[in-house]
C-alpha positions in Angstrom: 108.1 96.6 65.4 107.1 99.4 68.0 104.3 98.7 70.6 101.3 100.9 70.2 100.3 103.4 73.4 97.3 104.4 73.0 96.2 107.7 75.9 92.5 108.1 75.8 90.1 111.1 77.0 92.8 113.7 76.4 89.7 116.3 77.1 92.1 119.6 76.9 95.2 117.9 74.2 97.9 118.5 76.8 98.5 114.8 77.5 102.0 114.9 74.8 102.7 118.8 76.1 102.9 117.3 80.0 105.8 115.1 79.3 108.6 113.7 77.6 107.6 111.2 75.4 110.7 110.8 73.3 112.1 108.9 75.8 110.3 105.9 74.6 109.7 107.4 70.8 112.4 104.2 69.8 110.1 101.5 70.8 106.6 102.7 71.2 104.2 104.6 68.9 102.0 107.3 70.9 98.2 107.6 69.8 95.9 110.2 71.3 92.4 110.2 71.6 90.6 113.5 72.6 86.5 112.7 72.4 85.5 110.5 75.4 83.8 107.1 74.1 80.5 106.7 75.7 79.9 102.5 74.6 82.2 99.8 75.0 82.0 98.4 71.5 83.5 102.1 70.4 86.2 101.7 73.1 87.4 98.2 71.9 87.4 99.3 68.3 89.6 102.4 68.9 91.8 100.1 71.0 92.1 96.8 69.9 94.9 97.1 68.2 97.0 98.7 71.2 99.8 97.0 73.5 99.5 99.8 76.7 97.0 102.0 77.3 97.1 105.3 79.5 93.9 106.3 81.1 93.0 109.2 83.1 91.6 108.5 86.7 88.0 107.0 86.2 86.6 108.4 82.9 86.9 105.5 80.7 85.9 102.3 82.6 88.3 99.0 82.3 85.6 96.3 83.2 85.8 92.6 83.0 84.2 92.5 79.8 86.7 94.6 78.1 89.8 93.2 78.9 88.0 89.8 77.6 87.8 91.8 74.3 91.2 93.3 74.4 93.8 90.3 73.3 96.9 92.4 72.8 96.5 94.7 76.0 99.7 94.2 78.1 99.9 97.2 80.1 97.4 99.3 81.6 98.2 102.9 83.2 96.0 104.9 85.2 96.5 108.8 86.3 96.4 107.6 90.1 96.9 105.0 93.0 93.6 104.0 93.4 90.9 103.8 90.0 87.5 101.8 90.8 86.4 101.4 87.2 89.3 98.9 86.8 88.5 95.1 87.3 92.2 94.4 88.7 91.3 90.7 89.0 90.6 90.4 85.4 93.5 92.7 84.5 95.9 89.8 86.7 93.6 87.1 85.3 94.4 88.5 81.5 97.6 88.6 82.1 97.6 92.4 82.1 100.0 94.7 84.3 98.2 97.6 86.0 100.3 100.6 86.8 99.3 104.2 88.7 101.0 107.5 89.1 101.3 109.8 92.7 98.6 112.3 92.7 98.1 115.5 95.2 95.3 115.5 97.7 95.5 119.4 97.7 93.8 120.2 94.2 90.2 118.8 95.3 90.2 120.7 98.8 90.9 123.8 96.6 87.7 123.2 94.2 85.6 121.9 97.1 86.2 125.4 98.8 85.5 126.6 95.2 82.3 125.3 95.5 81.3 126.3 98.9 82.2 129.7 98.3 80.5 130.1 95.0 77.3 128.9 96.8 78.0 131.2 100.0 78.0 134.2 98.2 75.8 133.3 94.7 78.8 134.2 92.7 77.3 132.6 89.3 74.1 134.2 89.6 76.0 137.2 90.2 78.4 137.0 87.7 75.7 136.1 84.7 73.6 139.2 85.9 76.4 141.4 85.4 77.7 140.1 82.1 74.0 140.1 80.9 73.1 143.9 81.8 71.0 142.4 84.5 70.1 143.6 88.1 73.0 145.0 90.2 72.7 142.8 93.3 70.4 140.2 93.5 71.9 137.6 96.5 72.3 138.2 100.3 75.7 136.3 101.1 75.4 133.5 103.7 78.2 133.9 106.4 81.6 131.3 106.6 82.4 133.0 109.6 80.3 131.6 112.7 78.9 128.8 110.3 79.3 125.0 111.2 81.6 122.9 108.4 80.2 119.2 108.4 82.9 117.1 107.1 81.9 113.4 106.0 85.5 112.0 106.3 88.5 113.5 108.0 91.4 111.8 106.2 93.9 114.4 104.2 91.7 116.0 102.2 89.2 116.4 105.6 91.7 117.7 107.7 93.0 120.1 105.1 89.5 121.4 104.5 88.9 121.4 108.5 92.2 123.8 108.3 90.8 125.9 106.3 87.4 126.4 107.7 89.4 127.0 110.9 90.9 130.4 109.1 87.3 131.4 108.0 86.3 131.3 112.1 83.7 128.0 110.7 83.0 125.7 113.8 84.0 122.1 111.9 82.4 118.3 113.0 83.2 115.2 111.2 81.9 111.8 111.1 82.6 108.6 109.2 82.4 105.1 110.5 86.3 104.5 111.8 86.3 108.1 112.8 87.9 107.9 116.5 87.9 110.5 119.0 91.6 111.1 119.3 91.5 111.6 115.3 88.5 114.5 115.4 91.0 116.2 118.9 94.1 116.1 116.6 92.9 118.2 114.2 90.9 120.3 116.2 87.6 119.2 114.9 84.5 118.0 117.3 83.9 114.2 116.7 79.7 114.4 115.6 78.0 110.9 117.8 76.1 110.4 114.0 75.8 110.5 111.0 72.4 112.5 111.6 73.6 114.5 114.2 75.9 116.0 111.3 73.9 116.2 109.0 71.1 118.2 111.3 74.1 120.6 112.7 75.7 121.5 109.6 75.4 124.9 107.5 77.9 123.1 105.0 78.0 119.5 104.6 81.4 118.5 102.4 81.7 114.5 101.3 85.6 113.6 101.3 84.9 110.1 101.6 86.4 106.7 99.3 83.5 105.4 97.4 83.0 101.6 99.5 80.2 99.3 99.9 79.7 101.1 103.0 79.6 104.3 101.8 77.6 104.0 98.6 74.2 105.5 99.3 75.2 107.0 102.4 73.0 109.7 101.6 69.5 109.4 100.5 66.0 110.6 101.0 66.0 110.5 105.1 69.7 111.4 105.1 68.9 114.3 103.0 65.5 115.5 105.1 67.7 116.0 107.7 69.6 118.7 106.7 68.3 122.1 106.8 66.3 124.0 104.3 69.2 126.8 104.4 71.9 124.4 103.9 74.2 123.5 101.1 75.8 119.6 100.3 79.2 119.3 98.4 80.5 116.2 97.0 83.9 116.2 95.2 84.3 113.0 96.0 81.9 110.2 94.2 78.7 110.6 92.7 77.6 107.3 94.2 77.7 108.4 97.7 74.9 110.2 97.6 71.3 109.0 96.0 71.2 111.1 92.9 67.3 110.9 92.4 66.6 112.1 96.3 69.1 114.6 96.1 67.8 116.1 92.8 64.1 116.2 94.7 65.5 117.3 97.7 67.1 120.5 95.5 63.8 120.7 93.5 61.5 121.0 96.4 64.1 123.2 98.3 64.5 120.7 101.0 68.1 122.1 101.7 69.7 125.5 99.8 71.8 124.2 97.3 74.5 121.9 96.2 78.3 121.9 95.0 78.8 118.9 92.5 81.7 117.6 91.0 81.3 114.1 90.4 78.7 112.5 88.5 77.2 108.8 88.0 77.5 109.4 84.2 80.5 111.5 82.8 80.5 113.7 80.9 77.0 114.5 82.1 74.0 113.8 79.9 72.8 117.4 77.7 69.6 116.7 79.1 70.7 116.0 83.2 68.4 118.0 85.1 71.6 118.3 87.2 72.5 121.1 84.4 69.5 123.4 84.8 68.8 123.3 88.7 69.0 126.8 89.7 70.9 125.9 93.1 73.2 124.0 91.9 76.9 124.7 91.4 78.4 121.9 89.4 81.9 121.7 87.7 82.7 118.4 85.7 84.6 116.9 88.0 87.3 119.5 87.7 89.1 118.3 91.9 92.0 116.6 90.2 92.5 118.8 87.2 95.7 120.9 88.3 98.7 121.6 86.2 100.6 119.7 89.2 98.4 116.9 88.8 98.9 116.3 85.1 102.5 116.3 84.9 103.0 114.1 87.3 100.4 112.3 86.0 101.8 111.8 82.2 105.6 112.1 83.5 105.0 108.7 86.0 103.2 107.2 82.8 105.8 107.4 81.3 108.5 105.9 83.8 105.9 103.1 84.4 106.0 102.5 80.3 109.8 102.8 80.7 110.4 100.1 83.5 107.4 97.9 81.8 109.9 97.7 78.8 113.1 96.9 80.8 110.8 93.7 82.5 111.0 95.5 85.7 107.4 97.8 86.3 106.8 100.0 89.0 104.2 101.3 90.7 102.2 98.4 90.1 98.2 97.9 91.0 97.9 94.2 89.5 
């Protein structure tokens, strides 16, 4: 009999366009699932039945309690080296392999610039005015050039978006907690003493930080006050880095400009979020990673990984 694959959250139904799956058609029976399930119990019934199961990055969460639930689970894939919604220690203690892909830093410098210059020069508001027969000109564009980047994190994704603030003439700081000196000089960035000290010098502040013990809750309410009231915070990196209640009363009482968001503590994001209706926010839903580049490679290394899981030998293995 063939094992069953199951690939869940196929949001745009590309996931059997991005690859080759016949490759494997002789021994394993493909299942899509497009519609992202929101409970657990919903998850386990779709894919109880399933021997591997492909996941894309962090949408659909792979806790303890699931792989308890999920008896003939053998092999696990994830879009991704790195996924923390998977309980690898109850994967290994399960007896289920855990397999990732490569995946490209440059796609989420690319929406993260999005972001800042969709805030910059209010190209939303714009665009809905025009589209809507409304006023012709409404925003006054706030200046890259002679503005200060704040970069939380300088690892590739920092130093490519400290690069590029470079070619807009944007003076760039950076800070994180193993930030060194001799890091900040090599990439022609200056090194900020603090946390706060970015955070008070910064027109732009941009999170490019992994999601730690250390880092969740970096920002909150004194974090946020701060900033200044003409200044705008992106995060394309988690949701849980920043404190989600101060920073929507921090928008709502126009303690700082505006925000870029791309990440969310619950995806897809509630109808009712408030997140969705603040007029100075920019949010995308959580679009950094979503590339054609990305994908293929994605779906292409699943299936090597289901490939060499079948010939006893699996690579690119996370547990």
């Amino acid at each position: 009999m063939k094992l069953k694959c199951a690939i869940l959250d196929d949001y745009q139904n590309v996931a059997m366009k991005m690859a080759d799956w016949s490759v494997v058609a002789d021994k394993v029976e493909v299942t899509v699932f497009h519609q992202h399930m929101d409970k657990e119990d919903d998850v386990v019934r779709a894919i109880q039945d399933f021997d591997i199961v492909v996941i894309m990055r962090e949408r659909t969460p792979f806790r303890a309690t699931i792989f308890e639930r999920l008896d003939k689970l053998k092999l696990l894939i994830t879009s991704g080296m790195r996924n923390a919604s998977i309980d690898l220690a109850a994967a290994s203690a399960k007896g289920v392999v855990v397999c990732g892909t490569a995946s490209y830093s440059e796609p989420p410098t690319e929406l993260a610039w999005s972001l800042i210059l969709g805030l910059a020069r209010g190209l939303v508001q714009e665009n809905h005015s025009i589209r809507n027969n409304g006023p012709w000109q409404q925003t006054i564009g706030k200046d890259l050039y002679g503005s200060t980047l704040g970069l939380l994190g300088l690892g590739k994704i920092g130093g490519r978006m400290a690069r590029i603030a470079q070619a807009f003439g944007m003076k760039v700081i950076a800070w994180s907690q193993n930030l060194t000196l001799e890091q900040a000089e090599a990439a022609g960035v200056q090194l900020a003493s603090s946390k706060e000290e970015l955070l008070m010098s910064s027109d732009f502040v941009s999170i490019h930080l992994v999601l730690s013990e250390r880092t969740r809750g970096l920002i909150g309410p004194a974090e946020l006050q701060l900033m200044r009231p003409t200044s705008y915070l992106i995060n394309t990196s988690r949701a849980q880095i920043v404190d989600q209640a101060a920073l929507v009363e921090a928008l709502q009482k126009g303690k700082i400009a505006g925000a870029g968001i791309d990440v969310f503590e619950t995806e897809p994001l509630p109808e009712n979020d408030i997140l969705r209706k603040l007029p100075n926010v920019l949010a995308t839903p959580h679009l950094g990673y979503v590339t054609l580049r990305n994908y293929q490679t994605y779906y292409r290394e699943a299936v090597e990984d289901i490939v060499t899981f079948l010939k006893g030998s699996p690579i690119r293995k996370l547990s």
